[in-house]
Each structure stands twice: as C-alpha cells, then as structure tokens.
PDB file of N, CA, C and O in Angstrom:
ATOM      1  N   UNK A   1       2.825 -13.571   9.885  1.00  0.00           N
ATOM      2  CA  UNK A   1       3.661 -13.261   8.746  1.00  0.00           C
ATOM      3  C   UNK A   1       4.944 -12.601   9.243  1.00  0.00           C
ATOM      4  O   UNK A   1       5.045 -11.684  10.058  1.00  0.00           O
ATOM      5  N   UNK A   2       5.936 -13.278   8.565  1.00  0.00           N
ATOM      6  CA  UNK A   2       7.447 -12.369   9.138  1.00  0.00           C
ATOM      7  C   UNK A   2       7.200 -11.024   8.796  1.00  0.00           C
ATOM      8  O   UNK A   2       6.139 -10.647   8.299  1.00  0.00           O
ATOM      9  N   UNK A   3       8.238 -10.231   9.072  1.00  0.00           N
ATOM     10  CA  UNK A   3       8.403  -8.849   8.749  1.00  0.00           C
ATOM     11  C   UNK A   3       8.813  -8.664   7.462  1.00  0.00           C
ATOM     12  O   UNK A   3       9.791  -9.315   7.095  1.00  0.00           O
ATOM     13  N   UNK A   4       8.211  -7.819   6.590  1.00  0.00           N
ATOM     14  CA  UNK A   4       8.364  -7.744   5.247  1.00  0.00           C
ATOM     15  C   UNK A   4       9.687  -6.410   4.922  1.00  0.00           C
ATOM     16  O   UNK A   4       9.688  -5.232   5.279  1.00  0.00           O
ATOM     17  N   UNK A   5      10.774  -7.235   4.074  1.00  0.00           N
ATOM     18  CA  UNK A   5      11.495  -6.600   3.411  1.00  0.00           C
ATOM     19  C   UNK A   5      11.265  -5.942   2.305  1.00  0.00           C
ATOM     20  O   UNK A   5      10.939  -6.687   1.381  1.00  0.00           O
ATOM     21  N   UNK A   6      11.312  -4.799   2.040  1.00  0.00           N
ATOM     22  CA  UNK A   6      11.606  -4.041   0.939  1.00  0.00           C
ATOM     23  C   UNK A   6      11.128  -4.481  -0.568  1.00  0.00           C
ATOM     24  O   UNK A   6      10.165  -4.593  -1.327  1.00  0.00           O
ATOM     25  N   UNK A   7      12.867  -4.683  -0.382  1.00  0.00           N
ATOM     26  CA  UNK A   7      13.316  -5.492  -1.655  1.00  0.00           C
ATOM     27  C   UNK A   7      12.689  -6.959  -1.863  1.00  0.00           C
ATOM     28  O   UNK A   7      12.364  -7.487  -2.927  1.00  0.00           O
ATOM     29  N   UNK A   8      12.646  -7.237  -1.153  1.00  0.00           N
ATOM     30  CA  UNK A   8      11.512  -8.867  -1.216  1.00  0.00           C
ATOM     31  C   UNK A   8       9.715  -8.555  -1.889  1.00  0.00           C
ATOM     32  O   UNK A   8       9.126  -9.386  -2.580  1.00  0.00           O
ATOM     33  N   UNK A   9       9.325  -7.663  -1.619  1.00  0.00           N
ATOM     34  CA  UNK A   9       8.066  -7.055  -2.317  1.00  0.00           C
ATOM     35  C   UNK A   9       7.555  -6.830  -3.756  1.00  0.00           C
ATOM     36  O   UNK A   9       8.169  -6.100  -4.535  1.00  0.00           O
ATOM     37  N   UNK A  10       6.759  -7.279  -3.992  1.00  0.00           N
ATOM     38  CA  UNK A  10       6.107  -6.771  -5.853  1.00  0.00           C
ATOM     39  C   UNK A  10       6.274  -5.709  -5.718  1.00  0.00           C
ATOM     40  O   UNK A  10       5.954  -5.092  -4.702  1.00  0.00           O
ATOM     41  N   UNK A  11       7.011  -5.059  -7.060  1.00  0.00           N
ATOM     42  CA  UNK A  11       6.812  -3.460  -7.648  1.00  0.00           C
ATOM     43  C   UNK A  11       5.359  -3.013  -7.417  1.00  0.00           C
ATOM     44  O   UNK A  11       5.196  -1.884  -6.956  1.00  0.00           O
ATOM     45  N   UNK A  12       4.070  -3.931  -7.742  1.00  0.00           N
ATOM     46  CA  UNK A  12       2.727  -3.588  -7.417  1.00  0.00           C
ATOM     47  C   UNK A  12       2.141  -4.310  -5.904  1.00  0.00           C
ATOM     48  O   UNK A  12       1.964  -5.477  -5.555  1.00  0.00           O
ATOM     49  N   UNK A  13       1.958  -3.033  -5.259  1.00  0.00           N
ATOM     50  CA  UNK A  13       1.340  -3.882  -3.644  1.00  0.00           C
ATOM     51  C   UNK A  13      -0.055  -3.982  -3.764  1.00  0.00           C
ATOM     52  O   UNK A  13      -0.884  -3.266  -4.326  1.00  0.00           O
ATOM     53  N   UNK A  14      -0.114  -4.735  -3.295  1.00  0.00           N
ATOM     54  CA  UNK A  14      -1.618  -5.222  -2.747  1.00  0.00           C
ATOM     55  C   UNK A  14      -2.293  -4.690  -1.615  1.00  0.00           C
ATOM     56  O   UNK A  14      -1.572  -3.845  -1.084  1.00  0.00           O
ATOM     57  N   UNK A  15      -3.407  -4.837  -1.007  1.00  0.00           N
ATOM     58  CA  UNK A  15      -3.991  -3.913   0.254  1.00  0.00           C
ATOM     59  C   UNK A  15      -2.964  -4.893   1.093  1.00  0.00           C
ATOM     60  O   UNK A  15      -1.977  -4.399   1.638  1.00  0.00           O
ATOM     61  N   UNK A  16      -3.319  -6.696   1.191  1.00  0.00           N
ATOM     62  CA  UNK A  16      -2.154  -7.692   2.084  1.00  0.00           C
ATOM     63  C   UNK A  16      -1.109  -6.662   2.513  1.00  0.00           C
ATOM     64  O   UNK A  16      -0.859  -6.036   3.543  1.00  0.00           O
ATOM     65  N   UNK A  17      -0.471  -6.784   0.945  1.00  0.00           N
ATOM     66  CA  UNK A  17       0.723  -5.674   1.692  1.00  0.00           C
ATOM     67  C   UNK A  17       1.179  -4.514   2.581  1.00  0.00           C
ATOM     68  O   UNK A  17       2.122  -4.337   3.351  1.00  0.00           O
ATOM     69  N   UNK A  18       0.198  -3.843   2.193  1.00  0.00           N
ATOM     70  CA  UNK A  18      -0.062  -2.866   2.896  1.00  0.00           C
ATOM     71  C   UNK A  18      -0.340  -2.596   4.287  1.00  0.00           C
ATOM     72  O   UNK A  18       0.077  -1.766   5.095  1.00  0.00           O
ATOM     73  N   UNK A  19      -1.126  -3.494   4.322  1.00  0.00           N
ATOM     74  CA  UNK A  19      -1.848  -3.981   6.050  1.00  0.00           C
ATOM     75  C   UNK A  19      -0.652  -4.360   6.762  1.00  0.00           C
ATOM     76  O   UNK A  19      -0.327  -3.962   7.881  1.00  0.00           O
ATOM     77  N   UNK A  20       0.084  -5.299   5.893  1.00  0.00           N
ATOM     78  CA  UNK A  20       1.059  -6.176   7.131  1.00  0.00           C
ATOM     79  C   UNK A  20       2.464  -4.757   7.344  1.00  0.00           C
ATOM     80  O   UNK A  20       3.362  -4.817   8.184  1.00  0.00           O
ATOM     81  N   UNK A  21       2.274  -3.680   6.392  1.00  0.00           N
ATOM     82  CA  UNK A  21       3.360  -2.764   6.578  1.00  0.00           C
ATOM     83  C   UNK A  21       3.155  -1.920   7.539  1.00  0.00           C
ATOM     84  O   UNK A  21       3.921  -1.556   8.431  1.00  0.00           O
ATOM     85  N   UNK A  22       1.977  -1.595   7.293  1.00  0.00           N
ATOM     86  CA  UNK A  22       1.356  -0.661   8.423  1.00  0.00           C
ATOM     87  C   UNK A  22       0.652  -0.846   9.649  1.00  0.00           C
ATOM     88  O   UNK A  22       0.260  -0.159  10.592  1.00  0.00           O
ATOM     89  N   UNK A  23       0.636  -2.548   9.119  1.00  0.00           N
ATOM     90  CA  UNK A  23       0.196  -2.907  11.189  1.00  0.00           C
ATOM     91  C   UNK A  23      -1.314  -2.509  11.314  1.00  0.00           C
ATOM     92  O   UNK A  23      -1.306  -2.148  12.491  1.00  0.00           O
ATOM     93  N   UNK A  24      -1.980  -2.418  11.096  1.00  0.00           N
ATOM     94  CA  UNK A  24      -3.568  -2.309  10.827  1.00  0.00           C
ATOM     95  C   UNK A  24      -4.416  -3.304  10.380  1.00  0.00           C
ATOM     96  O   UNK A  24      -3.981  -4.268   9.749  1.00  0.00           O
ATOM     97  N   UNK A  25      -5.580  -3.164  10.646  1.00  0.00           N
ATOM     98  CA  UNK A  25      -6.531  -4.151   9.927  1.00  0.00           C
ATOM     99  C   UNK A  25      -7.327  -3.841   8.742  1.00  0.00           C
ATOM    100  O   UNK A  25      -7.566  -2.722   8.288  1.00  0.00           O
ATOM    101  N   UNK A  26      -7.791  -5.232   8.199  1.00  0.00           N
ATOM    102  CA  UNK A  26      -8.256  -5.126   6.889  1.00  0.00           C
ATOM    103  C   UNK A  26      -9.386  -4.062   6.252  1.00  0.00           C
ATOM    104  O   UNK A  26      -9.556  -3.732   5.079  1.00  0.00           O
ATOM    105  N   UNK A  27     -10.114  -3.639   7.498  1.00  0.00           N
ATOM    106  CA  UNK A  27     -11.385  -2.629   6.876  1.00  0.00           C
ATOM    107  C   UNK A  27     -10.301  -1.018   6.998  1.00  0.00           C
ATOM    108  O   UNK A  27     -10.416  -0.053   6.243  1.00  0.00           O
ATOM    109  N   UNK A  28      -9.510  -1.119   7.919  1.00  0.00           N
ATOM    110  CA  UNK A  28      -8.699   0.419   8.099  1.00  0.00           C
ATOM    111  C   UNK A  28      -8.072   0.689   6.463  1.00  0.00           C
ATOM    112  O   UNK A  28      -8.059   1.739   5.822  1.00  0.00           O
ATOM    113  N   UNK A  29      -7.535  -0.785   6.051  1.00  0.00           N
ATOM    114  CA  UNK A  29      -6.604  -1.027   4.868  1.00  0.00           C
ATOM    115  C   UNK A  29      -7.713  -0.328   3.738  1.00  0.00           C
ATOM    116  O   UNK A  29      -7.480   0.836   3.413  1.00  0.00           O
ATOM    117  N   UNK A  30      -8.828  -0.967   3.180  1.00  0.00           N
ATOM    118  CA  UNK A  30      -9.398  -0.486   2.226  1.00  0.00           C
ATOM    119  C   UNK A  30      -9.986   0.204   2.390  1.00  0.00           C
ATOM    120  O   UNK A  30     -10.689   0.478   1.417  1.00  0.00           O
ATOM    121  N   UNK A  31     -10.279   1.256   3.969  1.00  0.00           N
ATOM    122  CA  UNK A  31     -10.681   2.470   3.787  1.00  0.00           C
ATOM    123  C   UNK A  31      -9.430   3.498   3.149  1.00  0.00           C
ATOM    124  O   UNK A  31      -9.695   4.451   2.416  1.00  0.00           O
ATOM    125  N   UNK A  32      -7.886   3.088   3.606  1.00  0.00           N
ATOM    126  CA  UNK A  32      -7.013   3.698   3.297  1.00  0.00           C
ATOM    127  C   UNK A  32      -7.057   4.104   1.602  1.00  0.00           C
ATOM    128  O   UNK A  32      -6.991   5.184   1.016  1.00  0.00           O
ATOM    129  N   UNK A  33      -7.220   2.489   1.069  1.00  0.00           N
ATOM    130  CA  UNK A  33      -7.824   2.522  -0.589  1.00  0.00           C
ATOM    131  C   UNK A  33      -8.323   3.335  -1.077  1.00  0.00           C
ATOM    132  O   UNK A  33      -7.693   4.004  -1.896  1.00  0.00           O
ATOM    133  N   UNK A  34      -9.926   3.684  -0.728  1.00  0.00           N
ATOM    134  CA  UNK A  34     -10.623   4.084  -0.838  1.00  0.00           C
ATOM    135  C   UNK A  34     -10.850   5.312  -1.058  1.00  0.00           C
ATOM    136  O   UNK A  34     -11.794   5.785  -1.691  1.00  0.00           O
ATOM    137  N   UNK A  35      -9.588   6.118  -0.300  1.00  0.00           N
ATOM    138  CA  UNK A  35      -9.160   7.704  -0.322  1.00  0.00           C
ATOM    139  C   UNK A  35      -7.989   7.560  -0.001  1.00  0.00           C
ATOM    140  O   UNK A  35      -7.711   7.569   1.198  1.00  0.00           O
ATOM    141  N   UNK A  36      -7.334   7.447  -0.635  1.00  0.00           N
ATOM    142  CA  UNK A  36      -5.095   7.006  -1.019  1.00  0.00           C
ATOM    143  C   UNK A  36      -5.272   8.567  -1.066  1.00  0.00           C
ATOM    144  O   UNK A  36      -5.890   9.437  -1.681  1.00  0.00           O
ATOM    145  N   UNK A  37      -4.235   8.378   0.092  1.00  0.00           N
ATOM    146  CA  UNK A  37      -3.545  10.043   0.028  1.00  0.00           C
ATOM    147  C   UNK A  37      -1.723   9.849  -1.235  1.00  0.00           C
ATOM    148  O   UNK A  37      -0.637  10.424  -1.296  1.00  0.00           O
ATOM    149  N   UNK A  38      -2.314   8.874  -1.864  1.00  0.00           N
ATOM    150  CA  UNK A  38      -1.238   8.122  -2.683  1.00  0.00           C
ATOM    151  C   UNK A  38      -1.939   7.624  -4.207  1.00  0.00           C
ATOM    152  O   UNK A  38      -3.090   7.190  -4.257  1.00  0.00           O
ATOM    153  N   UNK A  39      -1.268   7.727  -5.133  1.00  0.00           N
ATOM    154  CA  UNK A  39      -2.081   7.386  -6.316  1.00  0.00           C
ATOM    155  C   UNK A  39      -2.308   5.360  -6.618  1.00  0.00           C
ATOM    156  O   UNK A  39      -1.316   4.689  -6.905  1.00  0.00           O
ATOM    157  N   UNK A  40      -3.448   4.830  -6.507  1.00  0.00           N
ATOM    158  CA  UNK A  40      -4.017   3.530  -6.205  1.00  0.00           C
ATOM    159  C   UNK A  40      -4.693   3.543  -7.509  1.00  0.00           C
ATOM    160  O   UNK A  40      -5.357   4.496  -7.917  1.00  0.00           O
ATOM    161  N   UNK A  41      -4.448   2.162  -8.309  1.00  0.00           N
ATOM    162  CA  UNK A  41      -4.882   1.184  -9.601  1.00  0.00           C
ATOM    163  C   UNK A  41      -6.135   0.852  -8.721  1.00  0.00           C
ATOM    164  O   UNK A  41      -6.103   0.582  -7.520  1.00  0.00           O
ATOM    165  N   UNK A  42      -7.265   0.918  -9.537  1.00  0.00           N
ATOM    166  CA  UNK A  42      -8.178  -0.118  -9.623  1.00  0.00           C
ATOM    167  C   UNK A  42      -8.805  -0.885 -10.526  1.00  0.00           C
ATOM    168  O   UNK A  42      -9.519  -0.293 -11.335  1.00  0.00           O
ATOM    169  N   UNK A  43      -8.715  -2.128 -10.597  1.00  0.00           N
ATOM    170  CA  UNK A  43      -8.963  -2.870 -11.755  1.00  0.00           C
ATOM    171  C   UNK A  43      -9.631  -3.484 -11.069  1.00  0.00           C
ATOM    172  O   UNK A  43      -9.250  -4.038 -10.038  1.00  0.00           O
ATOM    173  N   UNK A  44     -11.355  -3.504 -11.764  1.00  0.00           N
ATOM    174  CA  UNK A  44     -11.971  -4.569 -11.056  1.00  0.00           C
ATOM    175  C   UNK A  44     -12.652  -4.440  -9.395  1.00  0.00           C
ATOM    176  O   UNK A  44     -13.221  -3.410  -9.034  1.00  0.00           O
ATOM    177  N   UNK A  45     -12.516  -5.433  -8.647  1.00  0.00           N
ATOM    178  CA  UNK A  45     -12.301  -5.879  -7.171  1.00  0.00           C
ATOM    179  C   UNK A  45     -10.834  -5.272  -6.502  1.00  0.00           C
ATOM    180  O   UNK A  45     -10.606  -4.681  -5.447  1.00  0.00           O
ATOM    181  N   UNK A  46      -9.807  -5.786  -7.832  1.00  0.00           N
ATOM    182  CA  UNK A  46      -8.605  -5.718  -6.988  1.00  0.00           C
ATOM    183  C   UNK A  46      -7.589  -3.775  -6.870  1.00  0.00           C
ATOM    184  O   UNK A  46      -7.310  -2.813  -7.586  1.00  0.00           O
ATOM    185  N   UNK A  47      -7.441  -4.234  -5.561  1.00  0.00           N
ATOM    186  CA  UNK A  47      -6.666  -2.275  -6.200  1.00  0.00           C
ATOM    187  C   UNK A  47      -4.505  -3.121  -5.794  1.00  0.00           C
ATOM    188  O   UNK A  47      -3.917  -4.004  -5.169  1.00  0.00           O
ATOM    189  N   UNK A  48      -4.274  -1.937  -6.759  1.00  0.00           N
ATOM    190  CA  UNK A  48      -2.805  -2.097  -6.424  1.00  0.00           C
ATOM    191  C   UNK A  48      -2.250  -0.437  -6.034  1.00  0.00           C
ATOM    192  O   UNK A  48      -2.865   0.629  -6.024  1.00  0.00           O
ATOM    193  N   UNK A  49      -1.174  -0.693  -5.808  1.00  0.00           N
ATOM    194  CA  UNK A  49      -0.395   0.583  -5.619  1.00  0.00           C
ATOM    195  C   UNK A  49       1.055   0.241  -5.935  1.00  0.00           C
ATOM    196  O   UNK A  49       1.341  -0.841  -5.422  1.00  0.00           O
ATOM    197  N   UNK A  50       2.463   0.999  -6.861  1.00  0.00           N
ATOM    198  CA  UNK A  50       2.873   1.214  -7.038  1.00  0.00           C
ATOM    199  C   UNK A  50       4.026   1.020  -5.675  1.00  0.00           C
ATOM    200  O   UNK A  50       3.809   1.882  -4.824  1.00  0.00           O
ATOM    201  N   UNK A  51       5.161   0.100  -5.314  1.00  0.00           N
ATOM    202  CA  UNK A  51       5.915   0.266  -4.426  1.00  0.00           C
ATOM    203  C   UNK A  51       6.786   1.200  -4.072  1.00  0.00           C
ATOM    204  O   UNK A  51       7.245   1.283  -2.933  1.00  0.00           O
ATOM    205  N   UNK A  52       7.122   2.083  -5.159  1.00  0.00           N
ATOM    206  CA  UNK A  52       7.785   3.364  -5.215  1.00  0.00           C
ATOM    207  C   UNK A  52       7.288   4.427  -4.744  1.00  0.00           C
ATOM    208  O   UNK A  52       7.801   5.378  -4.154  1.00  0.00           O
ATOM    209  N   UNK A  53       5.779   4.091  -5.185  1.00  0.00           N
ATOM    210  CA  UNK A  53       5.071   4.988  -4.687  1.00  0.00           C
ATOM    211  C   UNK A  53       4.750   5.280  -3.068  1.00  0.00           C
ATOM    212  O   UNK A  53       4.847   6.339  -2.448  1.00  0.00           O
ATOM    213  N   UNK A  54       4.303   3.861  -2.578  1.00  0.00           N
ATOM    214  CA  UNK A  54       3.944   3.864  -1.589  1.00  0.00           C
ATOM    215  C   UNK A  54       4.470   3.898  -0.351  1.00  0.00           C
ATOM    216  O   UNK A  54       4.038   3.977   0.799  1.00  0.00           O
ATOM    217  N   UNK A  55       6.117   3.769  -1.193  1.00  0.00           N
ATOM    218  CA  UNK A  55       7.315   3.919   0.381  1.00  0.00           C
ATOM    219  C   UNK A  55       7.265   5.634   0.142  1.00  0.00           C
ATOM    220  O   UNK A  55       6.850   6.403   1.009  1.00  0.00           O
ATOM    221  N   UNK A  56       7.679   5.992  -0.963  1.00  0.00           N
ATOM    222  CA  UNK A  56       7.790   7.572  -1.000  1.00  0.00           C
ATOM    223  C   UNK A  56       6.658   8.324  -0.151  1.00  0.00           C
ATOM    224  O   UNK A  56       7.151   9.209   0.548  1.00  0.00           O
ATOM    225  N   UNK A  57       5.384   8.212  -0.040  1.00  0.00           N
ATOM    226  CA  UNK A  57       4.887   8.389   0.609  1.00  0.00           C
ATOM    227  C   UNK A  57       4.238   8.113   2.608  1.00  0.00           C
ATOM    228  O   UNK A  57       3.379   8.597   3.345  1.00  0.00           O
ATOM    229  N   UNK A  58       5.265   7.110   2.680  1.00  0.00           N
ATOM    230  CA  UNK A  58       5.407   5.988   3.796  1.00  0.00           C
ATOM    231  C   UNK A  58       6.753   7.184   4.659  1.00  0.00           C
ATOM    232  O   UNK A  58       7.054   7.357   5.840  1.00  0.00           O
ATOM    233  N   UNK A  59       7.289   7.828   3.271  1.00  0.00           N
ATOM    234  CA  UNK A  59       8.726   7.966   4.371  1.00  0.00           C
ATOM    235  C   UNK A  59       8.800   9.814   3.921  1.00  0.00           C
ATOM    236  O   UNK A  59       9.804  10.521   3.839  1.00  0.00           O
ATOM    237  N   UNK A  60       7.214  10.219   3.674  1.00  0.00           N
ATOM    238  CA  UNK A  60       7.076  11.401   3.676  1.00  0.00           C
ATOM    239  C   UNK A  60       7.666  12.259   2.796  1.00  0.00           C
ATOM    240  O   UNK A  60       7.885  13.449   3.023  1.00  0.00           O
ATOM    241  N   UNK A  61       7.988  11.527   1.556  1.00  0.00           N
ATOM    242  CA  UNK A  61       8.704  11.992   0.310  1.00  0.00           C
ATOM    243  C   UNK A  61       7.463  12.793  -0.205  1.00  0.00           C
ATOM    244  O   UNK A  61       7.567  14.019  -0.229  1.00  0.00           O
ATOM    245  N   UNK A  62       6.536  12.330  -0.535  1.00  0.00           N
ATOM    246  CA  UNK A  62       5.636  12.965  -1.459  1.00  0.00           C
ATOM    247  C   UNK A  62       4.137  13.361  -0.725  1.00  0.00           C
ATOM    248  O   UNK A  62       3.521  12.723   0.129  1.00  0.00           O
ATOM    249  N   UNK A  63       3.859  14.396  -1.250  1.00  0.00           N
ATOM    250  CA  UNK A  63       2.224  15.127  -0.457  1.00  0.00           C
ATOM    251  C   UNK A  63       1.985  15.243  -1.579  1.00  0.00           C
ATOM    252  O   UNK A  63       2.703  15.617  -2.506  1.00  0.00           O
ATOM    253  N   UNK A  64       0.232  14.702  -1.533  1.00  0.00           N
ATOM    254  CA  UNK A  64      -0.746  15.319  -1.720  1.00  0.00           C
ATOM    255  C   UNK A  64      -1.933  15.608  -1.349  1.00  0.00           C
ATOM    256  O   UNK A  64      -2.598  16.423  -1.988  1.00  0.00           O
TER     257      UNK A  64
END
C-alpha cells in the first residue's frame, strides 16, 4: 500500500488504517482497539475512530 495521505483518508478510520499509519501488525492494531488510549466506536465487529481524533493523539495533542 502507498503511503497514506492525510487528507486522502475517511473522517472515520478503520483498524486498516491505522495499521498502515503506524506500521504494525494486525493483532498489535486491535489490541491497540481494544484499550484506545483514544476514544474508539464500536458497532458490532467493526470499530472506527474519529480522524481528528486519532492524528491529535498521533501528534501528542491530546492525553488520556
């Protein structure tokens, strides 16, 4: 997968997304889920996260 832009991204990420941002693999990804030091949708099977959210926290904007 190329390198993912920003602005090219759903407002809602996916774990995919996530993984290919952070360079990790898929069980690291939904352990990340699993305990989001970030606030994570779950509907179902599928979880999302918020892209605002998840750079703000990516670029050390927000703690919790």
């Amino acid at each position: 997968m190329a390198a993912l832009d920003r602005d090219s991204l759903p407002e809602a990420l996916e774990p995919k997304h996530v993984q290919e941002i952070l360079g990790i693999g898929r069980s690291q990804t939904y352990e990340l889920f699993n305990k989001p030091p970030f606030h994570v949708v779950k509907i179902g099977r599928i979880y999302k996260v918020s892209k605002i959210t998840f750079f703000k926290w990516l670029d050390g904007e927000q703690g919790n």
